[in-house]
C-alpha positions in Angstrom: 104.3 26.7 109.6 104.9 27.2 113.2 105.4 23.7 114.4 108.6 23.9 111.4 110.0 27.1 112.7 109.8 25.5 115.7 111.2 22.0 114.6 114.6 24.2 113.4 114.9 26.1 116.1 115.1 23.3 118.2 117.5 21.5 115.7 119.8 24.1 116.0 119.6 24.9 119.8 120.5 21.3 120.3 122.9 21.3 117.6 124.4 24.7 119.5 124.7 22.8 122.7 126.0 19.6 121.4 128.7 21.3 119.8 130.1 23.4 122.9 129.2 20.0 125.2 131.6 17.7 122.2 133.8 19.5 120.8 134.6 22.0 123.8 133.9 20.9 127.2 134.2 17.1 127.2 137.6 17.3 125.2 138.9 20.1 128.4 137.7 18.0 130.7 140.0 14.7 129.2 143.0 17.2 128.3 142.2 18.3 132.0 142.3 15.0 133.7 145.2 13.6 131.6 147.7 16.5 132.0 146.8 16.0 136.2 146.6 12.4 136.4 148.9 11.2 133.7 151.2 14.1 132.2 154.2 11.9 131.2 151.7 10.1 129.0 149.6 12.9 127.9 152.2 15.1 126.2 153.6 12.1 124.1 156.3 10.3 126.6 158.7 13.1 125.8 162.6 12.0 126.7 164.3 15.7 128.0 168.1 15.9 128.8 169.5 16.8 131.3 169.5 20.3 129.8 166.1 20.5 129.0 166.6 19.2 125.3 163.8 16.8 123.6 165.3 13.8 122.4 162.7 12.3 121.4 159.7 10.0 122.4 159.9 6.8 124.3 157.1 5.4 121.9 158.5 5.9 118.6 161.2 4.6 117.0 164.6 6.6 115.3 167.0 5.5 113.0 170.7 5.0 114.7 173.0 3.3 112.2 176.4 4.3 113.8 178.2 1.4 114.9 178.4 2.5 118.9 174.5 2.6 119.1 172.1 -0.3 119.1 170.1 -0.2 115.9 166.6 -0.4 116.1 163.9 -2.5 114.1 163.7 -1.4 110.1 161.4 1.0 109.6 158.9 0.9 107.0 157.2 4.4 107.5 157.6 7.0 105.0 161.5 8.2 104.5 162.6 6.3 107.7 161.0 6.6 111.0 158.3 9.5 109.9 155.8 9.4 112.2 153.9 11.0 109.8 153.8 8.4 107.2 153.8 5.4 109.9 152.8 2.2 108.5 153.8 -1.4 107.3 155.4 -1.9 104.1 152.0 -3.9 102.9 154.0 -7.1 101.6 153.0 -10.3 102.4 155.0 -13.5 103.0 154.6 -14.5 98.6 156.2 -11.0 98.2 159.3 -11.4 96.0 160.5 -8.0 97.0 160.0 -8.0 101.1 162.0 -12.2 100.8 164.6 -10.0 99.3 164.8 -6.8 101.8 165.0 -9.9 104.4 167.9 -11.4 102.9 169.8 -8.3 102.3 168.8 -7.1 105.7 170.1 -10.7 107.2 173.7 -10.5 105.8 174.0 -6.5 106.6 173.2 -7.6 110.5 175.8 -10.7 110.3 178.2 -8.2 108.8 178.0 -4.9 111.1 177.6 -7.6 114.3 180.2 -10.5 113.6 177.9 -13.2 112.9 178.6 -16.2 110.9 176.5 -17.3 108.0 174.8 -19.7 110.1 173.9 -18.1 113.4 170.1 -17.4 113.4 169.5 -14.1 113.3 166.3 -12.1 115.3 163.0 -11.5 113.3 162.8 -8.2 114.8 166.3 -7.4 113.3 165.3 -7.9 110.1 161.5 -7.0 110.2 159.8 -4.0 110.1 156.8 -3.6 112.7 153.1 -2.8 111.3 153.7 0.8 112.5 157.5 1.0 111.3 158.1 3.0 114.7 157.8 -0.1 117.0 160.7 2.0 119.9 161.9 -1.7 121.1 163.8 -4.8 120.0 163.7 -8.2 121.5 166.3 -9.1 124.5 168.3 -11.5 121.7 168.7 -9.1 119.3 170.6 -6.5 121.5 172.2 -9.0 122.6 173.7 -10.0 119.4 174.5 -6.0 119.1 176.5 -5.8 122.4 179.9 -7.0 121.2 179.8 -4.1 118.4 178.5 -1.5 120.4 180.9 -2.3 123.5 183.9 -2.0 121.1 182.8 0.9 119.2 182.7 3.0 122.9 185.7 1.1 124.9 183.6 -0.2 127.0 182.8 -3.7 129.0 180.3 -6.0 127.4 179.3 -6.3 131.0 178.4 -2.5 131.5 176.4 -2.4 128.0 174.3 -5.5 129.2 173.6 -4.4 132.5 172.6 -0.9 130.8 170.5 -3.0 128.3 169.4 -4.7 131.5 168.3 -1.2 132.7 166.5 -0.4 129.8 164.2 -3.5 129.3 160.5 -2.8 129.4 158.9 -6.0 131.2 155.8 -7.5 130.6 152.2 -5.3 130.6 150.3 -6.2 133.9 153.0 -8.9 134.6 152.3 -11.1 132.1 151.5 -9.9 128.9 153.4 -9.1 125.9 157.5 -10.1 125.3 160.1 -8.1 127.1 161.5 -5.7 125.1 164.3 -2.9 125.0 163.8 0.7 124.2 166.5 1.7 122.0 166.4 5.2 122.7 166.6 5.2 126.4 169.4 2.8 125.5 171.7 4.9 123.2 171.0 8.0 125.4 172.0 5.6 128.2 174.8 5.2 126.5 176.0 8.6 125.4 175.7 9.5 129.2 178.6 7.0 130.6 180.6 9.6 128.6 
């Protein structure tokens, strides 16, 4: 009987020490080294204004559908762009219902941008991302935006592709991954040549 009182008084001395060890000290110690080494990162990426004003975060997406902003990819998480409810829509390439959304999606983007039935149109432009929050669209697809946007603002195409130019997120470690543009930083680019 005193080898088992023993046996859970161990049990729970290590269960004691493991918990403050886990679930208190190692996670200050990461929260800690994050907010000194990396605090851009650690609190989320945050955009602020010049007033001090979250816009928003570099790493998730938000719906702009006026015509002077770029619109980003569509968004398949919860009631549009709800980080809460991020995900894919689930429907494969047999789906009756996604060949659909794609079609519809194809002739609203030749329609709000001026294309003609048979200019290809970007994947990403008609495409939701598995998280439906992907923050970037491919260097052709804001490119097919720019005439729109530029006329919707009086401005030179020139200006809005050297902001989009600005605003381009090049390749991880040089090489890996597509270029790609973060429509945020973009619009809010954008609403600053005001």
């Amino acid at each position: 009987m005193k080898d088992f009182f023993s046996g859970i008084r161990s049990a729970i001395f290590s269960t004691l020490v493991l918990a403050v060890v886990c679930c208190g000290l190692y996670p200050l110690l990461v929260f800690g080294f994050a907010q000194t080494l990396f605090p851009d990162k650690a609190n989320g990426s945050l955009i602020v204004d010049a007033s001090g004003n979250v816009r928003g975060s570099k790493l998730l997406a938000q719906g702009f559908t006026d015509a002077k902003y770029f619109h980003p990819r569509p968004s398949a998480a919860g009631n549009g762009y709800d980080a809460a409810n991020s995900s894919g829509s689930n429907l494969g390439p047999t789906s009756q219902k996604l060949r659909d959304a794609i079609k519809d999606r194809i002739e609203t983007y030749r329609k709000e941008n001026g294309l003609t039935t048979d200019q290809d149109v970007p994947a990403d432009a008609v495409t939701a991302s598995g998280s439906g929050l992907d923050p970037h669209i491919s260097p052709r697809n804001s490119e097919f935006q720019v005439t729109r946007v530029a006329k919707a603002r009086s401005v030179s195409e020139e200006k809005v592709r050297e902001l989009i130019r600005q605003n381009t997120d090049g390749h991880d470690l040089g090489i890996l991954g597509d270029l790609g543009v973060n429509v945020l930083q973009l619009n809010l680019a954008l609403d600053r040549l005001r």
